[in-house]
C-alpha positions, 0 to 999 in steps of 0.5 A: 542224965535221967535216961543215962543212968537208966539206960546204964543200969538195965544193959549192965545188968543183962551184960552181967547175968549173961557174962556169968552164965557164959556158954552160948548165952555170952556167946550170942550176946557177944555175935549180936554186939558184933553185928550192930556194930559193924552195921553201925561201922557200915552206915558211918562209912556209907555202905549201907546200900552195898548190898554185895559189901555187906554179905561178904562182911557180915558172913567174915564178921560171924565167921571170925566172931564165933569159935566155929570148927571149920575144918582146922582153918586159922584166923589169919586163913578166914582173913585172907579168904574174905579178902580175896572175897572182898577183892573180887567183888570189885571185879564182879560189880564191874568196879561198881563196888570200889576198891575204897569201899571193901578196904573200908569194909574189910578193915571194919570185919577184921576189927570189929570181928577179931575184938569180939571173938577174943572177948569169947575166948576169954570166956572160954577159957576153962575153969577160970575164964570168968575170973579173967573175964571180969578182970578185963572188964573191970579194969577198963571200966575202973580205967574210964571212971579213973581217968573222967574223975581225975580228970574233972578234978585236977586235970589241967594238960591236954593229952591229945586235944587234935583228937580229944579236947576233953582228956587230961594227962593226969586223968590218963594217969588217974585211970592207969593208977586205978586199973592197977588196983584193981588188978592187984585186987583180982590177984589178991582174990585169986593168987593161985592164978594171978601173982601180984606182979603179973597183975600190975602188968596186966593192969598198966597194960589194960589202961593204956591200951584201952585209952588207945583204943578210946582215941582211935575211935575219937580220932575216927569220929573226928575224921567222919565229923560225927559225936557217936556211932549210933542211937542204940543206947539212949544217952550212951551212943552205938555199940561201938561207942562202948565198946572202943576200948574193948575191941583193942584190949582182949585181942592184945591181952592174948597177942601178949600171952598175959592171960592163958590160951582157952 
């Protein structure tokens, strides 16, 4: 528990000093997230020694990852070119590499690749993008810390127990009610850029998408049968481990048009 906290009070002070400072700090901070993490999504999946796999997918990463000027190409371009890169591989090793094993690679590229390159986006944004930012933030945290303390004190009905023995309904619930408030906190901060109304969407929004995206990394793990996703993070796990819930919110946040465009 010692090394937990330890641990938990030195990353989330340098999460925070480089939040705040943004620009290329944020911007580093956020591309080296990336590629532990799909470096942590390669070993679970056993690429690691797919020398030809992993270039296509860390070169995909960054490119999707970081705001690059590349000629006015989109997103959903880079996506399809790597795919085909990816696809090609296969004929190139002579099926040495498998069509399963870039599948696997690619999907982690774009999920890992697209969720991070939102949460820089959303730095970016300018003038307030720290205020939406730490919103974000704030209430997935708020979201997770809700739902492990209701649910440890009244938790009584599973909420997925083939994916996730230990969560509760009324702990999802928990979490969902406390991310409103701080969401209502934020407009309350700031009602120039957030109406109270909009801040009870974007609350309710961000706590039930980021319990999702903490199940589907759970229902992941299950699968692989294995508890976290790496070590990097003495008593807190992989990157990916921390950052599940991350990964799905800032990208849908921007799907839904509920924060503005950088």
């Amino acid at each position: 528990m010692k090394q937990r906290i330890v641990t938990g009070i030195v990353a989330g002070l340098a999460f925070f000093i480089l939040l705040y400072l943004g620009g290329y700090w944020f911007t580093g901070l956020i591309a080296a997230l990336a590629v532990i993490g799909y470096d942590e999504f390669l070993r679970m999946n056993g690429l690691k020694k797919n020398r030809l796999v992993e270039a296509v997918g860390y070169v995909g990463l960054l490119l999707l990852v970081i705001p690059w000027q590349l000629g006015g190409w989109s997103s959903g371009e880079l996506i399809w070119l790597f795919m085909f890169a990816f696809l090609a591989a296969t004929v190139i090793s002579k099926n040495k590499t498998t069509i399963d094993q870039v599948a696997m690679a690619f999907l982690g590229m774009v999920y890992i690749g697209l969720g991070f390159h939102y949460m820089i986006a959303t730095r970016s944004i300018a003038e307030h993008g720290l205020f939406w930012t730490l919103l974000v933030f704030l209430c997935i945290w708020t979201t997770d810390s809700g739902a492990y303390f209701t649910g440890s004190k009244l938790g009584k009905t599973p909420l997925w127990p083939a994916i996730s023995p230990k969560k509760s309904v009324e702990g999802a619930i928990g979490g969902v009610l406390l991310s409103i408030v701080m969401a209502l906190i934020f407009a309350w901060s700031q009602p120039e850029l957030l109406s109270y109304g909009q801040a009870a969407w974007m609350g309710l929004a961000i706590a039930i998408i980021g319990q999702l995206g903490d199940l589907i990394q759970s229902a992941y793990k299950r699968v692989k049968g294995i508890k976290d996703s790496g070590t990097i993070l003495p008593g807190h796990g992989g990157v990916l481990d921390r950052t599940d819930s991350w990964l799905i919110v800032f990208p849908f946040l921007h799907l839904l048009s509920l924060i503005p465009s950088a």
